[in-house]
Structure formats: structure tokens, C-alpha cells
MARZA-667054 format. One record per residue (C-alpha): x, y, z. Coordinates in pm, 1 decimal. Layout:
N
{site {X Y Z}},
...
% end
This chain:
292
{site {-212.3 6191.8 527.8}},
{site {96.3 6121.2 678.5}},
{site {117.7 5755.9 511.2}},
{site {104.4 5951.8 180.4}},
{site {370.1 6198.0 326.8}},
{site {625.2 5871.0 404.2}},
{site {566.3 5711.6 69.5}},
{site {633.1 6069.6 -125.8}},
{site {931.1 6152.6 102.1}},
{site {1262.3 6219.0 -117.8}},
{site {1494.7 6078.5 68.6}},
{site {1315.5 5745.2 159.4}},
{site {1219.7 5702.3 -181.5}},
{site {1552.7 5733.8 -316.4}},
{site {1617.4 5428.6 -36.1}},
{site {1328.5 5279.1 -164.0}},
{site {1486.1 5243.9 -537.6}},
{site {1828.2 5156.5 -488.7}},
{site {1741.7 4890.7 -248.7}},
{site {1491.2 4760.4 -577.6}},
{site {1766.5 4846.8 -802.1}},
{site {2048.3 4643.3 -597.0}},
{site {1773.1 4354.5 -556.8}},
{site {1742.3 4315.7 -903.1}},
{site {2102.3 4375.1 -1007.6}},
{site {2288.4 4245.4 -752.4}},
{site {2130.6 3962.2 -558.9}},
{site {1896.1 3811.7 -815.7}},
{site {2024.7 3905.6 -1136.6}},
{site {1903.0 3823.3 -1493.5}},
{site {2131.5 3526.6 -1558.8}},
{site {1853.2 3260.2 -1577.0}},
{site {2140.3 2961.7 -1509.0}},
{site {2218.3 3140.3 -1162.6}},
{site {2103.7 2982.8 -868.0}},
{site {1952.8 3319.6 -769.3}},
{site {1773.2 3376.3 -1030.0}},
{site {1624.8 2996.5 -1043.6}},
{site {1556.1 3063.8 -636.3}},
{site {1357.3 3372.5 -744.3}},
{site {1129.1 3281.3 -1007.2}},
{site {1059.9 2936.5 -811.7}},
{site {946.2 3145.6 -490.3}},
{site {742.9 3364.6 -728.6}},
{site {562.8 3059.8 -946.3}},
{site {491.9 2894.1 -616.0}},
{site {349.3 3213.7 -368.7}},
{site {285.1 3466.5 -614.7}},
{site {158.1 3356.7 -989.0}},
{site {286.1 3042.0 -1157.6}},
{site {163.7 3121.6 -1529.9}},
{site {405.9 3099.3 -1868.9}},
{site {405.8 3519.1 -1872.5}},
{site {571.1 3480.0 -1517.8}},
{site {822.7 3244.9 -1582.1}},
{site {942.1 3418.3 -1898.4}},
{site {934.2 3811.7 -1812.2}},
{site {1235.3 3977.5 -1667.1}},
{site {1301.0 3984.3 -1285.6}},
{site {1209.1 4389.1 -1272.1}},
{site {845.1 4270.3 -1502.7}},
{site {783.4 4033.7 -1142.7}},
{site {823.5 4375.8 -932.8}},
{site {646.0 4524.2 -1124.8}},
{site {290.6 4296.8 -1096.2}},
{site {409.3 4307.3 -685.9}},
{site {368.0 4646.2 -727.5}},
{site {48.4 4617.8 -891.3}},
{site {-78.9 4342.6 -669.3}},
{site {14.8 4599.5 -338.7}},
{site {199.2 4352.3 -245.5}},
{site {542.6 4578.6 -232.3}},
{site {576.7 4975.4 -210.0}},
{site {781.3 5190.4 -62.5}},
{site {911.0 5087.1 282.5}},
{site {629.0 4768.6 252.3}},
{site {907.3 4480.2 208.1}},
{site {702.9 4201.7 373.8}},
{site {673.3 3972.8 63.2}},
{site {988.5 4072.2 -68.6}},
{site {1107.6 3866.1 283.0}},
{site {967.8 3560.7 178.3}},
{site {1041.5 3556.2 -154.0}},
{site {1418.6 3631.0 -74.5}},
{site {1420.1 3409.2 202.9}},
{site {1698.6 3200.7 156.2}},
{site {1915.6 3436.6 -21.0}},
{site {2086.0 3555.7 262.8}},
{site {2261.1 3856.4 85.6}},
{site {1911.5 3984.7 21.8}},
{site {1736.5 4001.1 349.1}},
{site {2050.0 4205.0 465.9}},
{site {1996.2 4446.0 170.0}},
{site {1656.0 4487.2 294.0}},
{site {1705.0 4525.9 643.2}},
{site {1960.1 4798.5 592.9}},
{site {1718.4 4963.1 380.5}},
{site {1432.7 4916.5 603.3}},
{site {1671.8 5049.1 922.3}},
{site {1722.7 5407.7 715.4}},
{site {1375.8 5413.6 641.7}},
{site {1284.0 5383.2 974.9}},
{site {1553.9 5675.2 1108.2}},
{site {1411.3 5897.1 882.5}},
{site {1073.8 5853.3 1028.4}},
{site {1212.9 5868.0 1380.2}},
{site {1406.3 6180.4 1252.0}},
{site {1111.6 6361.8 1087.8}},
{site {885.5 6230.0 1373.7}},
{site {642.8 6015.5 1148.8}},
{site {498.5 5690.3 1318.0}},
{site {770.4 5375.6 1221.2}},
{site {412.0 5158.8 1285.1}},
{site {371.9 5280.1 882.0}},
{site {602.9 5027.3 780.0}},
{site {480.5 4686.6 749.8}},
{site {838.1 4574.4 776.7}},
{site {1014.9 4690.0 1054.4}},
{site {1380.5 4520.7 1102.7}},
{site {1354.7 4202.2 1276.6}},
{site {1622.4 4029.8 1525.8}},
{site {1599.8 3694.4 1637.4}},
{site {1639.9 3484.1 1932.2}},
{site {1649.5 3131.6 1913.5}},
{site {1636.5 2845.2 2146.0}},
{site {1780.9 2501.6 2134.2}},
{site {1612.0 2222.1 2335.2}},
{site {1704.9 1882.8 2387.2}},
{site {1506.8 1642.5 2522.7}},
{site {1640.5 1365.0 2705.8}},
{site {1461.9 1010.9 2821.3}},
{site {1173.5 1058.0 2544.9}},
{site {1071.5 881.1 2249.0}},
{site {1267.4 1151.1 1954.6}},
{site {1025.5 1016.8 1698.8}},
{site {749.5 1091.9 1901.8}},
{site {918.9 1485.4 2004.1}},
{site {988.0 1504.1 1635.5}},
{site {639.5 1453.9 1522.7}},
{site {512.7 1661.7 1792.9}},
{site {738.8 1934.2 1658.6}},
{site {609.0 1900.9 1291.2}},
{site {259.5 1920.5 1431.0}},
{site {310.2 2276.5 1605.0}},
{site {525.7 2368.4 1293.5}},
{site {221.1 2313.8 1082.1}},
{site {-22.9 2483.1 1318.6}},
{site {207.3 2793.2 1304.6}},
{site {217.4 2774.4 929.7}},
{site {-144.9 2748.5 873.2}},
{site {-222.6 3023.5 1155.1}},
{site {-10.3 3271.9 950.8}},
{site {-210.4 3199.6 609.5}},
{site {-533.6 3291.3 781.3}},
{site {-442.7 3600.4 1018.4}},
{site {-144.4 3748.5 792.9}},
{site {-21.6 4007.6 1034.6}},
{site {-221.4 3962.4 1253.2}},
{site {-130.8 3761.4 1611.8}},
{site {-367.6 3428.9 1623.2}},
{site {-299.6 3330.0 2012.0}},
{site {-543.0 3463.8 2196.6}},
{site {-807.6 3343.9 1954.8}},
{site {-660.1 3003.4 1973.9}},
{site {-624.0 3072.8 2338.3}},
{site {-1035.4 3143.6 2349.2}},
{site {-1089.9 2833.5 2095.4}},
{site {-933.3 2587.1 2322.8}},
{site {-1103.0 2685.2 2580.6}},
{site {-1451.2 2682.1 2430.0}},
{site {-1470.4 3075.9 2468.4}},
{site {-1489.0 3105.6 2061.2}},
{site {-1720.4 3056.1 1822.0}},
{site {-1701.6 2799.8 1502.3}},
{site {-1884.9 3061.1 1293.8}},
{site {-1628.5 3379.5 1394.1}},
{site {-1294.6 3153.0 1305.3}},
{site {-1413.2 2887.4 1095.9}},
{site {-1084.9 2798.4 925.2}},
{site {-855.2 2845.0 1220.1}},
{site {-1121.7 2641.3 1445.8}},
{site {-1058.6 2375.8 1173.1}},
{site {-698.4 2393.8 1187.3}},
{site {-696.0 2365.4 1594.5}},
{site {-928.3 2033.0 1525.8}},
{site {-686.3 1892.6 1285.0}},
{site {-376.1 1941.8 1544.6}},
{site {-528.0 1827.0 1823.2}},
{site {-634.6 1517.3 1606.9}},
{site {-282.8 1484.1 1480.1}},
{site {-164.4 1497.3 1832.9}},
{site {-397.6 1266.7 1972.2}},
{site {-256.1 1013.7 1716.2}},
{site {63.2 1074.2 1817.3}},
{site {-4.7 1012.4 2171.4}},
{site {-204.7 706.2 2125.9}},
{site {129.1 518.8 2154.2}},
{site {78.5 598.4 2517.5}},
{site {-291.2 566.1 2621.2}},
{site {-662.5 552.4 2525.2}},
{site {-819.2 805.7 2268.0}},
{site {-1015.0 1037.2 2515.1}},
{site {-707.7 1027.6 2726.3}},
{site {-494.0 1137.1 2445.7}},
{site {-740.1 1402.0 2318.8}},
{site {-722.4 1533.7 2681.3}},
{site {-375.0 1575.5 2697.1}},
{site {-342.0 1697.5 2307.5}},
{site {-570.6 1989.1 2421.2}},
{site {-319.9 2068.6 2738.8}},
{site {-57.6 2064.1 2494.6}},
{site {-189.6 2317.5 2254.9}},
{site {-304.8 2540.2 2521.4}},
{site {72.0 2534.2 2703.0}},
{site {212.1 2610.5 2305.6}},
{site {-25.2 2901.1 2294.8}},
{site {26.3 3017.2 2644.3}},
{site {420.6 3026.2 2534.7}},
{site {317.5 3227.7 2248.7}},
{site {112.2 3478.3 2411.2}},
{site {356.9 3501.3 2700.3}},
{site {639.8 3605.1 2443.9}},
{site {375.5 3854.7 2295.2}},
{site {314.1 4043.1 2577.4}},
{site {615.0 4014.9 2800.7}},
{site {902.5 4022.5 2539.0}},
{site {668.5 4203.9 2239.8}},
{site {758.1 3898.2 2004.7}},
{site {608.0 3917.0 1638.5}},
{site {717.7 3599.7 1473.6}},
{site {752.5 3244.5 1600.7}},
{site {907.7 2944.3 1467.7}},
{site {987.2 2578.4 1570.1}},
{site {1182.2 2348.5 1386.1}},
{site {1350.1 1981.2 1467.4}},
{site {1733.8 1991.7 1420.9}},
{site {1801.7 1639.5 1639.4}},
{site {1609.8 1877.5 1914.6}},
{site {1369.6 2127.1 1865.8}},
{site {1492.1 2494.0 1728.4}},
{site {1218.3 2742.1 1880.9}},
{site {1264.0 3075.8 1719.5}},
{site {1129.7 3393.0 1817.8}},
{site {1136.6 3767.5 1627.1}},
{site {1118.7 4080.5 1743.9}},
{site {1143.7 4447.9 1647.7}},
{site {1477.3 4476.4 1609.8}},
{site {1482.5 4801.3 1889.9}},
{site {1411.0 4499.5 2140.9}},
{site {1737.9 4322.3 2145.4}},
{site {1842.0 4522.2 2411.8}},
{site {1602.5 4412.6 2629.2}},
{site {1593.9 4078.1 2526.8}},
{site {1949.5 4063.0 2572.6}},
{site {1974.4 4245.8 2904.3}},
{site {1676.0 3986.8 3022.4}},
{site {1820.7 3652.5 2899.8}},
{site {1782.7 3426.7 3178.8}},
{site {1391.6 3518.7 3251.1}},
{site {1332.8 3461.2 2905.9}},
{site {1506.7 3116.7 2856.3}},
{site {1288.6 3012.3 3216.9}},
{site {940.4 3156.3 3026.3}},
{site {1048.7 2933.8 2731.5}},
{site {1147.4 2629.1 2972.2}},
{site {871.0 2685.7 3191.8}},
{site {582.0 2632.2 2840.2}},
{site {803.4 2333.1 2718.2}},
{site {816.1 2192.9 3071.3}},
{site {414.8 2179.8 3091.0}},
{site {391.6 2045.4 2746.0}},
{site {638.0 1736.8 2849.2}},
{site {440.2 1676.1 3161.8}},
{site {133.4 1627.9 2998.6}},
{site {284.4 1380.9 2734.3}},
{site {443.0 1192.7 3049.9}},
{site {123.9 1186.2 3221.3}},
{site {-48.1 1052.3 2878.9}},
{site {244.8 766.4 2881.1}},
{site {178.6 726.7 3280.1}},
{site {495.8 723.9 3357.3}},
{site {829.2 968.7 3377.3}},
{site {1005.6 1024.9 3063.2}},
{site {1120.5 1351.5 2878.5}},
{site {1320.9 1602.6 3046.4}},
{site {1469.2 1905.5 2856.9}},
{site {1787.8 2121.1 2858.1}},
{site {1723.5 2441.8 2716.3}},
{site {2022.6 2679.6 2585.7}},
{site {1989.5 3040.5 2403.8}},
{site {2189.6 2970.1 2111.5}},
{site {2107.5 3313.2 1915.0}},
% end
């Protein structure tokens, strides 16, 4: 009932279509040789519908099947995001729109959990690894990059951690998380290739395991002790970990810097250590530095 009273609201629907309006008119545009438009209707053909109807019909004809699909409604902006994710101009349309929205339900006292979109803010760490092998940190990187990837396909909103917290540690079944069990199997096989630079293959598929448990310790550790909702790693000649929140946490984040940079350091730290004791030897050390 009061899901149906947010959608029908007046003044969040009128929100609601100028932010569509603006979208289409402003920051995608129907100029098929703009680089906007081409971003568009690539994003859609490759995560939405790549058929000849889709590539020729008019930006506002794509909303519309979204809109059919459920895949965007009022205030539910979530594919919109990835669709729009490198046009900049865009995501800021969105989040403005998305930050009234949300006033209006703090204003009217309606639940803000209705949205599936909540404004997001960002923290992101930069660490550099000294001593190491950078191939070998890079690949590593790529590896828990995938994992994340491939976690968010199967849960969509949904946080995967402790599962893979329970499936490392033999708590889970195969039959509950098939797929994601699968996934886990493939990193830690991926890993132990990695680290068979450094010892033999039980010895590596030891210390993959450790590794993948420390990752999803970090993950669940931002989850419950900075309320974290989206994670991302990336190699930038060192390692870009990225972390969302609800945008009404950046005050605590920000007012808790330095015990969040040590939680960060702390995970990265144990995940190093086991890849030196694979090698048998010292090696990696890492700075760490909040650079967002």
C-alpha cells in the first residue's frame, strides 16, 4: 500500500518525468552520430536486448520496453545506472533526482528502503604494493574483479559474502548455491595458478582459499561496520579498491577515516601474507592512501 502510494505521489512523479525527459533530451539525445547516443544503444544491445527493432527505435521506444520489462519505474533507477554508466552527466541527473525523491519520502514519512536506488557516495582506496611481483598483484586483482562481477549476476541486490564466507569454509551446500559454489571453484583455481609460480599445487590451493576468505572477510567487515553496498577493485599500476555507500553515510565515513583505511589495510595485509608465505619468503608490502 504504501509502495503504490510513492509511485502515485504528484510531486515525485513529476521528478520522475523530467528526470526521463532530461535523460532522453539532454544527455542521450536522438542524434545517432553522437557519442551518447552510440554509448546508449551499445549498453542497451549488450545488457538489455540486442535485436534489429532495438537498434532502430527511438531512445524514448528503449524506455519504454525498460518499463515494460520492470526494469525502470518511478524512483527504480538501478538499470538506468548501468546503462548510463559512463556518461557522467547522466548519473548526476539521476542522483539529483533520486536525492528529491528520497526528501519527499523522508518529508511525508514513507520508508526511503522503497527505492531500489538510493544515492550512492564513494570511497576509494589506492594501494601500492611494494617488493612484489606487479604481474602477479595484477592478476590477482583481475581474479577478485571477476569474482565480484560474477557474484553480482547471481545475487542482484542481494550481498553474496556471508554465503561465500559459509562456502569457503565448508558450512554451505553445492545444491543451495550451485552457480556461486562454481564461481568460488573457478577463483580459487585461477588463484592457485597464479601462485604456482611460488610453490606446489596443494600448497597453492591452501593459500588461494586464505586469500578468498581474507577478500570476503574485507567485504563483510565493510558491510557491517561501515554499511557498504557496492564494492569494486580495479588495477591502475596498484590496485583501486572502491567501496559505496548510502550516500547519508559519508558523514560517518568521513568523520571515521583512519579506522576505515586500517580495516582496509588490515584484509589486504592478510591477503599479502599468505601469498608471501606461498613464495616462502618476504615480499609484498603495501601503502594504503584514501584517495576519494
Amino acid at each position: 500500500m504504501e509502495n503504490e502510494s510513492f509511485q502515485s505521489n504528484s510531486k515525485i512523479k513529476e521528478i520522475h518525468f523530467n528526470l526521463i525527459d532530461d535523460l532522453i533530451v539532454e544527455h542521450i539525445g536522438n542524434d545517432r552520430h553522437a557519442d551518447s547516443f552510440t554509448e546508449w544503444k551499445n549498453a542497451f544491445r549488450c545488457k538489455i536486448a540486442d535485436t534489429a527493432v532495438h537498434r532502430q527505435c527511438s531512445v524514448l521506444d528503449n524506455f519504454n520496453y525498460l518499463k515494460k520489462r520492470g526494469l525502470l519505474d518511478v524512483g527504480r533507477y538501478k538499470k538506468l545506472r548501468e546503462l548510463l554508466c559512463k556518461n557522467k552527466d547522466a548519473l548526476s541527473a539521476i542522483d539529483l533526482a533520486s536525492k528529491k525523491i528520497v526528501d519527499i519520502l523522508e518529508s511525508e514519512g514513507m520508508e526511503r528502503s522503497l527505492l531500489d536506488d538510493r544515492p550512492m557516495t564513494a570511497a576509494k582506496i589506492r594501494i601500492e604494493v611494494e617488493h612484489g611481483d606487479i604481474e602477479v598483484v595484477k592478476n590477482l586483482v583481475f581474479i577478485l574483479q571477476d569474482i565480484l562481477i560474477e557474484s553480482n549476476k547471481i545475487f542482484k541486490s542481494l550481498s553474496p559474502t556471508e554465503t561465500g564466507l559459509k562456502i569457503l569454509s565448508g558450512k554451505e551446500t553445492d545444491e543451495n548455491y550451485s552457480d556461486f559454489t562454481q564461481t568460488i571453484d573457478k577463483a580459487i583455481e585461477a588463484l592457485g595458478n597464479l601462485l604456482l609460480k611460488y610453490g606446489e599445487k596443494n600448497q597453492s590451493e591452501k593459500y588461494s582459499k586464505s586469500i578468498l576468505r581474507a577478500f570476503y572477510h574485507l567485504l563483510s567487515s565493510m558491510e557491517k561496520g561501515f554499511g557498504a553496498k557496492e564494492f569494486d577493485i580495479d588495477w591502475d599500476n596498484y590496485i583501486v579498491f572502491t567501496v559505496k555507500f548510502a550516500s547519508t553515510k559519508e558523514k560517518a565515513i568521513n568523520e571515521n577515516r583512519e579506522n576505515f583505511k586500517k580495516e582496509v589495510k588490515g584484509y589486504f595485509d592478510t591477503i599479502f601474507e599468505n601469498m608471501n608465505r606461498c613464495k616462502g619468503e618476504e615480499g609484498h608490502r603495501i601503502n594504503i592512501y584514501l584517495i576519494a
